[in-house]
N, C-alpha and C positions, 0 to 999 in steps of 0.2 A: 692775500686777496689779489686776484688778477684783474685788470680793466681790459679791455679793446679801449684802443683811442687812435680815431682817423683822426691824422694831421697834413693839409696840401694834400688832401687825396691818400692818404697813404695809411693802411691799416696796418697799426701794431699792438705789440702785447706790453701792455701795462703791469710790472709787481711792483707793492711795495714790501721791500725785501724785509727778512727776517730783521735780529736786533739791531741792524743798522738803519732803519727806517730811512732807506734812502728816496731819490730820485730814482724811479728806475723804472724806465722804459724800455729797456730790453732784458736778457737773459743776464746771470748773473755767475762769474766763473767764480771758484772758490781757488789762489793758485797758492801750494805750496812747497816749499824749500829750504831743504837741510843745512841750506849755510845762513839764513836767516836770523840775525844776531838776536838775541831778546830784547831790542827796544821797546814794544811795547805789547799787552793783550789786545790785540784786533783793536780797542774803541779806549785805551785807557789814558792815553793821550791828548783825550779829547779835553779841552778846559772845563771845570765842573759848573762855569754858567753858559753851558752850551747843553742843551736838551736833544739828545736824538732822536727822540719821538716825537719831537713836535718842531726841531729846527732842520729841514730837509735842505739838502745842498745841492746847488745845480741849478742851471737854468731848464725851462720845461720844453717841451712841443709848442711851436706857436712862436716864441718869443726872438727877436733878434738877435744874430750873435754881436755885443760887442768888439768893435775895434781896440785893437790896441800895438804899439808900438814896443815889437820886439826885436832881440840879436841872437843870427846864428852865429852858426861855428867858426864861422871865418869873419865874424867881430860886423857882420852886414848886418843896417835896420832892415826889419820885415813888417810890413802892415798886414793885418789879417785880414780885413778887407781885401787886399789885394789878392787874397788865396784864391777867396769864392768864384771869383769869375772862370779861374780854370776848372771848373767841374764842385760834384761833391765832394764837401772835405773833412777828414774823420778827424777831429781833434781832440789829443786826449794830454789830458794832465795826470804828470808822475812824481812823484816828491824828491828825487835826486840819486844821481849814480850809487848815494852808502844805501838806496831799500833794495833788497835782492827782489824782493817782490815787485817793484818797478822793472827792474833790469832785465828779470824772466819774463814780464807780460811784453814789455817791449819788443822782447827777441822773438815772441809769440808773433807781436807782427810785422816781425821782419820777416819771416818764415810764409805769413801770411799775403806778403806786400803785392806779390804777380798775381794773385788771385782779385784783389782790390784793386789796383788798377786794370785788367781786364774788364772787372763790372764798373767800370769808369769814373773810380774815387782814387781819390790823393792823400795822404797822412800824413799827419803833423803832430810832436808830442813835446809840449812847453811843460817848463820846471822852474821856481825861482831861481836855482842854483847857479853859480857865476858861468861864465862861460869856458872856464878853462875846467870847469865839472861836465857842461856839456859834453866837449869834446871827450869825457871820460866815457861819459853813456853811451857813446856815439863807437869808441872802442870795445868796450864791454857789450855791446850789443849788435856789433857789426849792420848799425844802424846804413841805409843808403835815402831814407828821407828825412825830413827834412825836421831839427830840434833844435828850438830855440828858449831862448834862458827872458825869461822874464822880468828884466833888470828891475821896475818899479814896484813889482807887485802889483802892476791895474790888471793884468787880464786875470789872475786868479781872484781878485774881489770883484772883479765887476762880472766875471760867471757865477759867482757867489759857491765855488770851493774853497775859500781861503778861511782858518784859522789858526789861532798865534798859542804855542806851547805855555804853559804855565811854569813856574818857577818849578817847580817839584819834578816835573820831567823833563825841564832843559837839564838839570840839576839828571838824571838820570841816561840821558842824551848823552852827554861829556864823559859819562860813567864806561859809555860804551867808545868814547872814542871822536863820537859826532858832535861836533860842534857848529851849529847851522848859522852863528852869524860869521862864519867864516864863511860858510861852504855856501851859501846863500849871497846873491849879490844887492836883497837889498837891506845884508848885517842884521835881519831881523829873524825871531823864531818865528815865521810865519809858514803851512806849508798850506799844501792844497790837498783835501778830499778827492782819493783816484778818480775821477771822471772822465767818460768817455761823450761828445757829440759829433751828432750828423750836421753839417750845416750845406742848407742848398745853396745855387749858383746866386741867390738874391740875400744869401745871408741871412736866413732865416732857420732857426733851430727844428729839424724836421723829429730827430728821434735823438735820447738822452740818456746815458746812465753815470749816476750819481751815487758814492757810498761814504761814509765814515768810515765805516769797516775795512782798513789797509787792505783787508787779505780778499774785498770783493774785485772784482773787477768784470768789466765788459767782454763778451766771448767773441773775438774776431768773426768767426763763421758767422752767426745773428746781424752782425752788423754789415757785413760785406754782402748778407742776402738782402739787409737793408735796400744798402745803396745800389744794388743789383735792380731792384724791382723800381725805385724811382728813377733809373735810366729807360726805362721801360715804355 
């Protein structure tokens, strides 16, 4: 089912997406890849007291983006507050250098990057993972902005994409190699639901996509015509 939903003046298309019943305020890319280890079936990771159909993840249109205090690559605090004042800013959450599906969307907008700052946005892609994994991502994706590692775990619960792996799939996780309270700096199986938001210059969440579903993610193009037309 499709909504229109003007937010700050701004008209967008509303789905709420197939079996990942997500947040999902804009289009919806489906990415996939051949080196993609079998971690899990799209949702099967999901902890079994977590409902997808009725527990949606993401903050909405309308809502403020929480602040919160993160490090980049070069071991710098970063306030997120501090972003918004330089323009719109695309903020997306990725689960860490070992998801090929992170790694490939990432490099989507790296590919994508001069097109988004032309329409006069800025990107930013935060991970729990420690920072010396950043800087993996940051290789692997020939990243030039700006990825910071989310030492506490407050910005992915307080966007409310965060949930914590169940014994049966950490236990499946390690099967594969991945061990997250290493790889993760804060030693916990927590990740984040891929989520993408718009946030304007007042720190206000203008447009949102949210999924359980690893393999959904946000289509660059949709979002840079976003932020294109609210430079407008």
């Amino acid at each position: 089912m499709n909504h229109l939903c003007l937010v700050g003046g701004a008209l967008t298309l509303s789905c709420i997406a197939l079996s990942g019943c997500a947040t999902n305020y804009g289009h919806t890319s489906e990415i996939r890849t051949e080196e993609e280890k079998p971690v899990a079936a799209n949702m099967d990771d999901l902890p079994e007291k977590l409902d997808p159909k009725t527990q949606q993840p993401g903050l909405t249109p309308g809502e403020r983006a929480p602040n919160a205090r993160l490090v980049n690559v070069e071991g710098d605090e970063v306030e997120l507050d501090d972003l918004w004042s330089s323009g719109p800013t695309v903020v997306t959450f990725y689960r860490g250098s070992w998801c090929p599906f992170c790694t490939k969307a990432l490099s989507r907008w790296q590919d994508k990057l001069p097109d988004l700052e032309e329409a006069g946005g800025q990107f930013v892609a935060i991970s729990p993972e420690t920072r010396e994994h950043s800087i993996e991502t940051v290789d692997m994706t020939d990243a030039t902005y700006l990825v910071l590692s989310d030492s506490s775990g407050e910005a992915i619960r307080n966007y409310r994409v965060a949930f914590e792996l169940e014994e049966r799939t950490q236990k499946k996780y390690r099967g594969y190699g991945i061990d997250l309270e290493k790889h993760n700096q804060i030693h916990r199986w927590e990740l984040p639901a891929p989520a993408t938001f718009v946030v304007d210059r007042d720190g206000v969440v203008r447009w949102a996509f949210a999924e359980w579903d690893y393999k959904k993610r946000a289509k660059p193009k949709d979002v840079i015509e976003f932020v294109e037309a609210m430079n407008k």
